[in-house]
Backbone as XML, in Angstrom:
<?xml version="1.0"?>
<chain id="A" units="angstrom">
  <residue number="1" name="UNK">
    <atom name="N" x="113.867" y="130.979" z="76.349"/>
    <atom name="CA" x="112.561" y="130.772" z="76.978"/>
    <atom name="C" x="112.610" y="129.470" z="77.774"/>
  </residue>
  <residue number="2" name="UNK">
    <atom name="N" x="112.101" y="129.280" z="79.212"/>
    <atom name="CA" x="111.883" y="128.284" z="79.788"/>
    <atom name="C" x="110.730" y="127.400" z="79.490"/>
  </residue>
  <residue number="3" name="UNK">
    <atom name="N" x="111.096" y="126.184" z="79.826"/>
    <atom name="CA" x="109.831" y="125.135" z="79.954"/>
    <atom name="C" x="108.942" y="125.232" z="80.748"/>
  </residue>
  <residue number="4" name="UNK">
    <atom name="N" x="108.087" y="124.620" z="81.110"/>
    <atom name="CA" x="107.008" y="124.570" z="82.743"/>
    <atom name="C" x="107.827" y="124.069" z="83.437"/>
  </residue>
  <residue number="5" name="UNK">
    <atom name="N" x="108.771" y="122.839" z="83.040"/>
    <atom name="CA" x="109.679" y="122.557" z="84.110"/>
    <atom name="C" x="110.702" y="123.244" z="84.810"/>
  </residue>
  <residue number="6" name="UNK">
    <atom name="N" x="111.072" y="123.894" z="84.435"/>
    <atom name="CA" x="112.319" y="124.790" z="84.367"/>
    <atom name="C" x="111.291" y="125.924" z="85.263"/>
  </residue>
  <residue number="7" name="UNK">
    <atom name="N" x="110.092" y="126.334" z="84.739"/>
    <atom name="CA" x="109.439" y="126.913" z="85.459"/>
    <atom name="C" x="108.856" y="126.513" z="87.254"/>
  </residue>
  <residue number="8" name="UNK">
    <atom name="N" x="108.784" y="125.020" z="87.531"/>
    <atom name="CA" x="108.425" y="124.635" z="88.871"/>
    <atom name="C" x="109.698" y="124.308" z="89.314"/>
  </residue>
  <residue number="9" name="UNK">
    <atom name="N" x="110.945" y="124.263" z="88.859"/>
    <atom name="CA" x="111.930" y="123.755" z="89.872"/>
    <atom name="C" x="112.505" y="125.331" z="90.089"/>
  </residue>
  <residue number="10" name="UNK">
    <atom name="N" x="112.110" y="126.470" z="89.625"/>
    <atom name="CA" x="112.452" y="127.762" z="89.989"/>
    <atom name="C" x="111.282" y="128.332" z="90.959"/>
  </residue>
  <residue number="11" name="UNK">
    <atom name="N" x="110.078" y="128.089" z="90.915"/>
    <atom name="CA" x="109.402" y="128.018" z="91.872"/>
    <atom name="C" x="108.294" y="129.477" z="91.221"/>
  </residue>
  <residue number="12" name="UNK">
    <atom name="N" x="108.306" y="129.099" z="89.983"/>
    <atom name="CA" x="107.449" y="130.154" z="89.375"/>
    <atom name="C" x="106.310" y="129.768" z="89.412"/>
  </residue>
  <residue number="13" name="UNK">
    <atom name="N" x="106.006" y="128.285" z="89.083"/>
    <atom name="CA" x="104.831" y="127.244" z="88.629"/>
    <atom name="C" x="104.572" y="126.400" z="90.243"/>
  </residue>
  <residue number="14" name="UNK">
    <atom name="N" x="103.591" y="126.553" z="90.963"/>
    <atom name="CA" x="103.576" y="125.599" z="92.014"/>
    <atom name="C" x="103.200" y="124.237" z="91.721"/>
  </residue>
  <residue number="15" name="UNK">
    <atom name="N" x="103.456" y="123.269" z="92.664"/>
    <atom name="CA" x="103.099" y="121.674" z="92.432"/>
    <atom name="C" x="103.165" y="121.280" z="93.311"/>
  </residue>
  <residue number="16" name="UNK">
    <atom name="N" x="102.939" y="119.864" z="93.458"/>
    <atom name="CA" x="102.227" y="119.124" z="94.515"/>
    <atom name="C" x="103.714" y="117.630" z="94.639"/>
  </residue>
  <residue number="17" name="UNK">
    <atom name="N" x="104.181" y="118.600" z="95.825"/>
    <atom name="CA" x="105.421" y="117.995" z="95.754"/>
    <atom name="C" x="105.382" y="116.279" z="96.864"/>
  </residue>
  <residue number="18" name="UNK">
    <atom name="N" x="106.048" y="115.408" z="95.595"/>
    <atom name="CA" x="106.120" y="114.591" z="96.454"/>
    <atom name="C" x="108.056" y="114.159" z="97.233"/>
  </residue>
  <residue number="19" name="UNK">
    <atom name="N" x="108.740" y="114.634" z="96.542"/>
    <atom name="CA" x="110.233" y="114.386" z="97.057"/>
    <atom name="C" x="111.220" y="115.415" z="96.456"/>
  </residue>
  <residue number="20" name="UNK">
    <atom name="N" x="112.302" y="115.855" z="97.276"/>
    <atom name="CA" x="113.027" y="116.879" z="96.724"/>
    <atom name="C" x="114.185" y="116.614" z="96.891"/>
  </residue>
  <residue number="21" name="UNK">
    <atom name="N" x="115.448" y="117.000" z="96.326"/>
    <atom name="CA" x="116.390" y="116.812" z="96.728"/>
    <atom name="C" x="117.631" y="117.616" z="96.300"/>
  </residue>
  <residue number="22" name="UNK">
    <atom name="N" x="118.647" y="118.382" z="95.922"/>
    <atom name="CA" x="119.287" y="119.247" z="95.202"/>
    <atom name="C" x="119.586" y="118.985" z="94.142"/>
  </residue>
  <residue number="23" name="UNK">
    <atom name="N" x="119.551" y="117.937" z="93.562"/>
    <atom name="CA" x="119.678" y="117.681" z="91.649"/>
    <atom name="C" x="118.166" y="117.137" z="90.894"/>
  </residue>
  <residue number="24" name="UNK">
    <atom name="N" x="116.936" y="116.906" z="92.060"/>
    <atom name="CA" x="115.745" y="116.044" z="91.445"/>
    <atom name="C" x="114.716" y="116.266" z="91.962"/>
  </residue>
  <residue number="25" name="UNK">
    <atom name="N" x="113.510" y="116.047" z="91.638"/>
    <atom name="CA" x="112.101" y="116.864" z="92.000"/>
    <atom name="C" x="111.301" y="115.913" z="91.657"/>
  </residue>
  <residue number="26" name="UNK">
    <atom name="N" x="109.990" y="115.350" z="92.187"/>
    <atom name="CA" x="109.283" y="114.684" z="91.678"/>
    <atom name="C" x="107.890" y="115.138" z="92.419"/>
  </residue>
  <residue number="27" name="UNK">
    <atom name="N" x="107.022" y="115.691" z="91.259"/>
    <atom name="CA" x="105.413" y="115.860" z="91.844"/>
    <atom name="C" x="104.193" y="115.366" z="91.216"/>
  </residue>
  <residue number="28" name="UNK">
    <atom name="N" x="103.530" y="115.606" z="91.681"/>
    <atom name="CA" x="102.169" y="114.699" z="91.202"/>
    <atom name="C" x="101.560" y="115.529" z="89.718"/>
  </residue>
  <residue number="29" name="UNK">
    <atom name="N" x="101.481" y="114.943" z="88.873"/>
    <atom name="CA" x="101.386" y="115.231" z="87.278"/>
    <atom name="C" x="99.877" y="115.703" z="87.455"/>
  </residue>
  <residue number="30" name="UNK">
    <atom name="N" x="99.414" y="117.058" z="86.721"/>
    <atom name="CA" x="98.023" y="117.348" z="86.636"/>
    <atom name="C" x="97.279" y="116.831" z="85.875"/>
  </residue>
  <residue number="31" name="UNK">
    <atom name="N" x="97.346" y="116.132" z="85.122"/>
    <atom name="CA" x="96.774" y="115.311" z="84.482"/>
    <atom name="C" x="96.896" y="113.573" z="84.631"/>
  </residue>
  <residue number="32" name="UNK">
    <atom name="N" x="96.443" y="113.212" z="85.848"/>
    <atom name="CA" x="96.805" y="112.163" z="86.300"/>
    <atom name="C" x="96.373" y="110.942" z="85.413"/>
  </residue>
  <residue number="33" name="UNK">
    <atom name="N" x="97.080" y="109.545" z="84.977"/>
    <atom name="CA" x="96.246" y="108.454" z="84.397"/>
    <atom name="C" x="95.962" y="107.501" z="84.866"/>
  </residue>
  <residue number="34" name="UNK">
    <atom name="N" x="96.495" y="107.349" z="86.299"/>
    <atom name="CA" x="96.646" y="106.451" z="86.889"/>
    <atom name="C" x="96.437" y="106.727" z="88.677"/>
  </residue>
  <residue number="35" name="UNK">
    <atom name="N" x="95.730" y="106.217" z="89.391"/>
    <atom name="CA" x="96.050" y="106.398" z="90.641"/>
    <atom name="C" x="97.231" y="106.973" z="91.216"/>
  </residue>
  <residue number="36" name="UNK">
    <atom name="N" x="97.420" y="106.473" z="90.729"/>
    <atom name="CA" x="99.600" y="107.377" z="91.566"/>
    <atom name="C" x="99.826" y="107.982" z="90.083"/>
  </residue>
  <residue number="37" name="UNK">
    <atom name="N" x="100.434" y="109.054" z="89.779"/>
    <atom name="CA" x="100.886" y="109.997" z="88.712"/>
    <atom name="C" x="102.086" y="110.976" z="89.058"/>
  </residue>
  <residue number="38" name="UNK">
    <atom name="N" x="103.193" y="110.544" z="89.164"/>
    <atom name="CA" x="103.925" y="111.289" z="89.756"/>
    <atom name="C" x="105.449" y="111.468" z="88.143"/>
  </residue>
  <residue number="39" name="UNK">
    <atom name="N" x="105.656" y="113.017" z="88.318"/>
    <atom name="CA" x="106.688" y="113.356" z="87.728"/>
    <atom name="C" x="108.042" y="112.914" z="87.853"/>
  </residue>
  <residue number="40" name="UNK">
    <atom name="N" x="108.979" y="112.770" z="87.286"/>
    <atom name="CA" x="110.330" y="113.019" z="88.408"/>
    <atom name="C" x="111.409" y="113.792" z="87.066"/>
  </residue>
  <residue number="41" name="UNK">
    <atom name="N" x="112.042" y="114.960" z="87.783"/>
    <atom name="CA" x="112.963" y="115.504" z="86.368"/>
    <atom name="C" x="113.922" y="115.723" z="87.351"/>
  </residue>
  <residue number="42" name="UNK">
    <atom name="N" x="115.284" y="116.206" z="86.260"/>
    <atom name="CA" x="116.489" y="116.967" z="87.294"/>
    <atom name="C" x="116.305" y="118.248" z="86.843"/>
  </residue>
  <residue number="43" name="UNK">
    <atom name="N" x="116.511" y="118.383" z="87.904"/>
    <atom name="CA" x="116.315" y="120.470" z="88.425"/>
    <atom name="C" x="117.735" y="120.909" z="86.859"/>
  </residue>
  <residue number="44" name="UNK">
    <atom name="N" x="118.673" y="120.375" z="86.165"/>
    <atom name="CA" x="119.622" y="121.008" z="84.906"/>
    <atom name="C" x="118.410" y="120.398" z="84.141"/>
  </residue>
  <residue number="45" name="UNK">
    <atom name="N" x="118.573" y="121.293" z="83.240"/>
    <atom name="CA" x="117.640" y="120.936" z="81.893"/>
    <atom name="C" x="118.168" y="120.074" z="81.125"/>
  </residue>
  <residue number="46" name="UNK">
    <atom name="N" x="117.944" y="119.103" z="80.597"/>
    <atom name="CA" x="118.730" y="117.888" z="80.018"/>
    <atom name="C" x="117.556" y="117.587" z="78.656"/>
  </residue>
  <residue number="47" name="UNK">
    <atom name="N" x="117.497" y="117.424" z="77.395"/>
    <atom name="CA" x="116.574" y="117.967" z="76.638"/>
    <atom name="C" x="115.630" y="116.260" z="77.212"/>
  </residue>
  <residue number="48" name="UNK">
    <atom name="N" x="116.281" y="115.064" z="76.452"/>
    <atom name="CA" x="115.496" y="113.876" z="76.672"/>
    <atom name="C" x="116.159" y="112.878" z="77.113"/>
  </residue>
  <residue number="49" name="UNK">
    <atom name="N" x="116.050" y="111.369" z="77.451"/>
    <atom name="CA" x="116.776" y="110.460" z="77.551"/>
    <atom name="C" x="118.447" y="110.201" z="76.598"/>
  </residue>
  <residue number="50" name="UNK">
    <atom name="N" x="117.754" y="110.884" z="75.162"/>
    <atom name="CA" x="119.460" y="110.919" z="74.268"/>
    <atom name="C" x="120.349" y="111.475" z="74.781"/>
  </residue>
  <residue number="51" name="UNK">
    <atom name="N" x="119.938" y="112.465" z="75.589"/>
    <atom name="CA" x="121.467" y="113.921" z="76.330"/>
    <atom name="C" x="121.488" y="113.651" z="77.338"/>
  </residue>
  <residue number="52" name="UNK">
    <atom name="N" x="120.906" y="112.423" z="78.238"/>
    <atom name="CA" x="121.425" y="112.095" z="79.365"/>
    <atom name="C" x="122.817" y="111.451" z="79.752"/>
  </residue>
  <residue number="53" name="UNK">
    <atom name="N" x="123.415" y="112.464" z="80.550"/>
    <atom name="CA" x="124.983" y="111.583" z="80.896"/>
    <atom name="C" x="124.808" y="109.896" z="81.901"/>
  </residue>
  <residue number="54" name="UNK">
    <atom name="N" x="125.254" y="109.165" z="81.612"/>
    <atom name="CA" x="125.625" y="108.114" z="82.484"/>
    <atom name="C" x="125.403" y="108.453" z="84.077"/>
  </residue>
  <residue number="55" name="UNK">
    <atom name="N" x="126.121" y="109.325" z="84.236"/>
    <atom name="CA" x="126.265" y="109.995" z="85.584"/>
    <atom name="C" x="125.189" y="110.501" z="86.057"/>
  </residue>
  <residue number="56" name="UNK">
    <atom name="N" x="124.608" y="111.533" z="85.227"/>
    <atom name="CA" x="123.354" y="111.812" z="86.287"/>
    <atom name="C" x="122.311" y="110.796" z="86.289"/>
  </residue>
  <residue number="57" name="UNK">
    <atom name="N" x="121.824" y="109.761" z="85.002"/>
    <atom name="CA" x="120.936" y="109.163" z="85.306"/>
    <atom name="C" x="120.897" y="107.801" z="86.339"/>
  </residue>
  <residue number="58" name="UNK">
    <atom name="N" x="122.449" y="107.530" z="86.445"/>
    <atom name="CA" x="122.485" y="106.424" z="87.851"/>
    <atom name="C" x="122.005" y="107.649" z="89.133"/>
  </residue>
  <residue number="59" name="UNK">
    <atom name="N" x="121.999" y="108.372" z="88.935"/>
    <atom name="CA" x="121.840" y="109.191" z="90.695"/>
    <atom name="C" x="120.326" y="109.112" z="90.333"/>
  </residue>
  <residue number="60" name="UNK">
    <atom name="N" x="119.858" y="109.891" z="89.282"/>
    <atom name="CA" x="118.766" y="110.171" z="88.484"/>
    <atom name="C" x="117.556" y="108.717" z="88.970"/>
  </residue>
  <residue number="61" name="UNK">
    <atom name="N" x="118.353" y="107.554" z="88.675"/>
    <atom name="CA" x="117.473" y="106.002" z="89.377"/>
    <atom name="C" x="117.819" y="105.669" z="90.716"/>
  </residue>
  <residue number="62" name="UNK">
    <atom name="N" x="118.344" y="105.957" z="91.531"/>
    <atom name="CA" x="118.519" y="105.846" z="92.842"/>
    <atom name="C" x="117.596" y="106.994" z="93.859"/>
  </residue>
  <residue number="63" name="UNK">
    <atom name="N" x="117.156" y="108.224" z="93.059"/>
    <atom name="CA" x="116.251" y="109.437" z="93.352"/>
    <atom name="C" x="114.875" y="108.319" z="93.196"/>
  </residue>
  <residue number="64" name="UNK">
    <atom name="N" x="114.651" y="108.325" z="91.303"/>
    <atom name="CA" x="112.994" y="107.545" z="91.322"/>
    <atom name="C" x="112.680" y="106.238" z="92.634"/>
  </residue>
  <residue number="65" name="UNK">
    <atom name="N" x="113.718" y="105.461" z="92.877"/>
    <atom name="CA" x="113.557" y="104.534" z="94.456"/>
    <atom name="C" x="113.130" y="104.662" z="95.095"/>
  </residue>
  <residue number="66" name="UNK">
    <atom name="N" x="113.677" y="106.037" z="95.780"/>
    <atom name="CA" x="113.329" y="106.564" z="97.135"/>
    <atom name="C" x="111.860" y="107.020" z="96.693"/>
  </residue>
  <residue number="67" name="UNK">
    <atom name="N" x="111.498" y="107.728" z="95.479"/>
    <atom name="CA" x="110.345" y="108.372" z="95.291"/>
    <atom name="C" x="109.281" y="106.948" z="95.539"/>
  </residue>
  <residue number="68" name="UNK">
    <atom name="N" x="109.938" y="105.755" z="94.692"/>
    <atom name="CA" x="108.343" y="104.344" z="94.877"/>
    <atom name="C" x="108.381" y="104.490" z="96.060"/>
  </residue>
  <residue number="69" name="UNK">
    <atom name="N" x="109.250" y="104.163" z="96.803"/>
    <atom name="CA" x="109.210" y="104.280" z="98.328"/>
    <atom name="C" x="108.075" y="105.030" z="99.374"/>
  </residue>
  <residue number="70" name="UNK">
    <atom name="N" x="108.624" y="106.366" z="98.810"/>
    <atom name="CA" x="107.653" y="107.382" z="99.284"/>
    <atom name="C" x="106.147" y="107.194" z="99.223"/>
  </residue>
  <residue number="71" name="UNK">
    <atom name="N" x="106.003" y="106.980" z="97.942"/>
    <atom name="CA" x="104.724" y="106.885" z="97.200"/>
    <atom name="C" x="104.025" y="105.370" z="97.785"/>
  </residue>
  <residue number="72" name="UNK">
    <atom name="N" x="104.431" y="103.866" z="98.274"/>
    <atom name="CA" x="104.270" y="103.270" z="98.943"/>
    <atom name="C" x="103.967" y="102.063" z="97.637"/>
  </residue>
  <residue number="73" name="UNK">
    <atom name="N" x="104.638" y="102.222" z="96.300"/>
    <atom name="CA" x="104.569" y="101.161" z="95.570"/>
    <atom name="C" x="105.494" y="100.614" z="95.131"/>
  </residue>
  <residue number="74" name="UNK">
    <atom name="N" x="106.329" y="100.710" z="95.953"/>
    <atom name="CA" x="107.713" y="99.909" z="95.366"/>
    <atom name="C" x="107.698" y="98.333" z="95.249"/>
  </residue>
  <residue number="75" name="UNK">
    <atom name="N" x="106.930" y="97.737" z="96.216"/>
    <atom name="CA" x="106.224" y="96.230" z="95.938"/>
    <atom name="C" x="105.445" y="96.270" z="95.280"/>
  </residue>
  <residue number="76" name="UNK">
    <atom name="N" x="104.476" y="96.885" z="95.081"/>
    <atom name="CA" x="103.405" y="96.456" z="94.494"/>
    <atom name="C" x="103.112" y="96.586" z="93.007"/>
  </residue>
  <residue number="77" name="UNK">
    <atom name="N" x="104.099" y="97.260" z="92.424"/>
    <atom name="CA" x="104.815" y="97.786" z="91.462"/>
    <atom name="C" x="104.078" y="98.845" z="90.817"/>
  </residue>
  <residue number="78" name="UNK">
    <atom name="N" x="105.187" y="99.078" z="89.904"/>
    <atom name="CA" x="104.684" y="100.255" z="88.975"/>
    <atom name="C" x="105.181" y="100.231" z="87.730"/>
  </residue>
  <residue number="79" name="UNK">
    <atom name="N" x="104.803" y="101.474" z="86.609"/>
    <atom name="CA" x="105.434" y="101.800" z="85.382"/>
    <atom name="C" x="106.196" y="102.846" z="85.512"/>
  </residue>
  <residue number="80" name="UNK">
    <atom name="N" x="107.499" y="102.977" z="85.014"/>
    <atom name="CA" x="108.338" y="103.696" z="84.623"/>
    <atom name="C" x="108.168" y="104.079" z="83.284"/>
  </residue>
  <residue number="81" name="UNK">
    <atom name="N" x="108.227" y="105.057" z="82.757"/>
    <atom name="CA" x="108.421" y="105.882" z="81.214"/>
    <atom name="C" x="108.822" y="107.175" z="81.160"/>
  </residue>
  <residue number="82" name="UNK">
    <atom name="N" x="109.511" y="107.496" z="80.343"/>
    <atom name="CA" x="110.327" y="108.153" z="79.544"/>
    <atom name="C" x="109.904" y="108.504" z="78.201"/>
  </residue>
  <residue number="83" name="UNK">
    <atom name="N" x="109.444" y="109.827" z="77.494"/>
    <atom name="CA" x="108.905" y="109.950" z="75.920"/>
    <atom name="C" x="110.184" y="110.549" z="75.870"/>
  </residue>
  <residue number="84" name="UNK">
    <atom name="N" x="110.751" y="110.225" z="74.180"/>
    <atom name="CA" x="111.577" y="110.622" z="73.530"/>
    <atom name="C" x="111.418" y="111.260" z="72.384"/>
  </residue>
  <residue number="85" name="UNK">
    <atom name="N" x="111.361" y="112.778" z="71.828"/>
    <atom name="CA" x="110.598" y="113.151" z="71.016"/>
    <atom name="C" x="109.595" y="113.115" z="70.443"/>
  </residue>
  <residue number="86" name="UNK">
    <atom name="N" x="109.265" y="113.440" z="68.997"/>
    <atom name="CA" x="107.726" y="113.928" z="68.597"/>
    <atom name="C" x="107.278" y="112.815" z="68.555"/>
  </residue>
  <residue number="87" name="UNK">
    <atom name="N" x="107.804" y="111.831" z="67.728"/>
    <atom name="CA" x="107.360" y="110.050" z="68.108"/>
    <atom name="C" x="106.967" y="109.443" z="69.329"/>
  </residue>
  <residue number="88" name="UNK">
    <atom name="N" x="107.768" y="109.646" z="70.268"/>
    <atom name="CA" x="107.703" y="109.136" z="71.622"/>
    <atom name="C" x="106.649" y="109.978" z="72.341"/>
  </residue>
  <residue number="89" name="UNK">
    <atom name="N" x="106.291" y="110.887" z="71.402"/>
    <atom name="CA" x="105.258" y="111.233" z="72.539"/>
    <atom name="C" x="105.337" y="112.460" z="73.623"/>
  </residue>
  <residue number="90" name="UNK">
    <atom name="N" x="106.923" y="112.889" z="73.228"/>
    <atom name="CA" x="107.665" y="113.734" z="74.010"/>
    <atom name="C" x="106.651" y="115.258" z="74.072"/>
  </residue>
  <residue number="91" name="UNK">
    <atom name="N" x="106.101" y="115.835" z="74.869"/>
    <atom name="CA" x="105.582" y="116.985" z="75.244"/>
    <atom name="C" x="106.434" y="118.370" z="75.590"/>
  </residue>
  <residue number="92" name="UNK">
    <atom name="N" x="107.115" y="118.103" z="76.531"/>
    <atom name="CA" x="108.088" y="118.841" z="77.158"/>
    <atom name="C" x="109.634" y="118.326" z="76.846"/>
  </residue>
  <residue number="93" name="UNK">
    <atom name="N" x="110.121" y="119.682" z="75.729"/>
    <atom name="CA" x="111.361" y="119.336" z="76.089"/>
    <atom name="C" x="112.600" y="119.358" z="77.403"/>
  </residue>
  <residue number="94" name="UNK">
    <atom name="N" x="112.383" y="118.477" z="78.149"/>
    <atom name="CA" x="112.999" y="118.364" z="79.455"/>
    <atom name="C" x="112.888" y="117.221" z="79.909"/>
  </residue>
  <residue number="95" name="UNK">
    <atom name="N" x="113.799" y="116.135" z="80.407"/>
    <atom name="CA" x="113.988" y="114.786" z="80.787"/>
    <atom name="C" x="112.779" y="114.900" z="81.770"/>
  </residue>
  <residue number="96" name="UNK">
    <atom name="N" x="111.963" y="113.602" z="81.661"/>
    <atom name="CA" x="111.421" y="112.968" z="82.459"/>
    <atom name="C" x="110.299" y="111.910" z="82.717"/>
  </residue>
  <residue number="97" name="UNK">
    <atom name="N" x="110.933" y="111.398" z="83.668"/>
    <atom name="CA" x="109.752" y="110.250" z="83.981"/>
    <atom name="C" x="108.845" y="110.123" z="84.559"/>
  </residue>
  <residue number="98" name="UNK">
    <atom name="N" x="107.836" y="109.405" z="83.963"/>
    <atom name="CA" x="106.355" y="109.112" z="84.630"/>
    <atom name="C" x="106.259" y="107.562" z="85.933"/>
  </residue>
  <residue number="99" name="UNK">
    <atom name="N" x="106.076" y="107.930" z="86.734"/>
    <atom name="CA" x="105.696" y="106.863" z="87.385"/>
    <atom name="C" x="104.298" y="106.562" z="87.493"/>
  </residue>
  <residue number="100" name="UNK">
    <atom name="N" x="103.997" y="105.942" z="87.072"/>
    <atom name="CA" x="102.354" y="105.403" z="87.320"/>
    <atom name="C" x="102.041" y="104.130" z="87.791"/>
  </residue>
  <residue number="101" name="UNK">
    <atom name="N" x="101.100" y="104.454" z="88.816"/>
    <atom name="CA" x="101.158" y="103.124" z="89.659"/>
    <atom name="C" x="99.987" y="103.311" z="90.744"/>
  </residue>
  <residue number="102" name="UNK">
    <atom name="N" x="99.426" y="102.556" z="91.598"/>
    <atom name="CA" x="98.088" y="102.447" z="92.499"/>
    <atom name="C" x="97.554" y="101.442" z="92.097"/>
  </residue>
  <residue number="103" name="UNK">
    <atom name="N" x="97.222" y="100.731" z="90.759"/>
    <atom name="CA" x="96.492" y="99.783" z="90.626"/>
    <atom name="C" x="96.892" y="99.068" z="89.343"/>
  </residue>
  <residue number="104" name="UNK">
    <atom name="N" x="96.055" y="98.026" z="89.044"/>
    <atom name="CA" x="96.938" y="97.090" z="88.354"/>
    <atom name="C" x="96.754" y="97.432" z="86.321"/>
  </residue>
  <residue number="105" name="UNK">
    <atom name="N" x="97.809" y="97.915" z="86.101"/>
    <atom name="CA" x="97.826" y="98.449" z="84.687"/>
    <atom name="C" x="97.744" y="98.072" z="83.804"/>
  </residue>
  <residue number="106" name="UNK">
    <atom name="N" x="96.710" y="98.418" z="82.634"/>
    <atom name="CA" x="96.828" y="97.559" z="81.422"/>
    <atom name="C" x="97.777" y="98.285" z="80.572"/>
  </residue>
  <residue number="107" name="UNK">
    <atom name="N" x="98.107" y="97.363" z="79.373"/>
    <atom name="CA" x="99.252" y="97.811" z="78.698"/>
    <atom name="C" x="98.467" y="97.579" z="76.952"/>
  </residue>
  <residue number="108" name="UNK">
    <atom name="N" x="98.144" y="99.055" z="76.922"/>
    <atom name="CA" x="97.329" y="99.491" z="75.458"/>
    <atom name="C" x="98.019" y="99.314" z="74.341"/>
  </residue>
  <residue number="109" name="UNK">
    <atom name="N" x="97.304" y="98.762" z="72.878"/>
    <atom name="CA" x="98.172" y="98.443" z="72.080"/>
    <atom name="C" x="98.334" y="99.924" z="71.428"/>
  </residue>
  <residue number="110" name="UNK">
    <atom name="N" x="99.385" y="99.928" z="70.812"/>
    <atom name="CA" x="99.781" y="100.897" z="69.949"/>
    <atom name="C" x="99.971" y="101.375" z="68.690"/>
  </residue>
  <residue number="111" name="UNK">
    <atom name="N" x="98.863" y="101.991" z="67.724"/>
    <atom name="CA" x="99.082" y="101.877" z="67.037"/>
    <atom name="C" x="99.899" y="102.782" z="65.847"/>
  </residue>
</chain>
């Protein structure tokens, strides 16, 4: 059985694409928290940050770049995250990061 992800980089699930490229995808998250809410996964299913190879995730951070870029907050900054299982918060098993960014972020305690 596929994920939703696995489902929009096959083009079953539509989205609101902000950058594409042949190993990486990044679109605007439907449940936005932040002014800017943008996805970014690789099109291979990779379960979380633990099963990521070396290799794809240097290409993997040179993709999210171009995406601040795009998105027009690469100065002005942003948050990067990653959930790692049921702890972390993990939803979807399938690598990926949240960029959130537009305005200036507070950082909630956790309990």
């Amino acid at each position: 059985m596929s994920n939703v992800f696995e489902k929009i980089v096959a083009g079953e699930i539509p989205c609101q694409k902000v950058l594409e490229n042949a190993q990486f995808l990044a679109f605007h998250d439907i449940n936005p928290v932040a002014p800017v809410h943008v996805l970014v996964i690789p099109k291979v299913c990779v379960k979380d940050f633990n099963a990521v190879s070396p290799e794809l995730m240097a290409q993997m951070s040179g993709f999210i770049l171009e995406v601040v870029e795009v998105l027009g907050i690469k100065e002005s900054g942003y948050r990067l995250i990653t959930n790692v299982g049921g702890d972390g918060g993990q939803e979807v098993p399938h690598l990926h990061f949240h960029i959130l960014g537009g305005a200036k972020l507070a950082w909630p305690k956790l309990s």
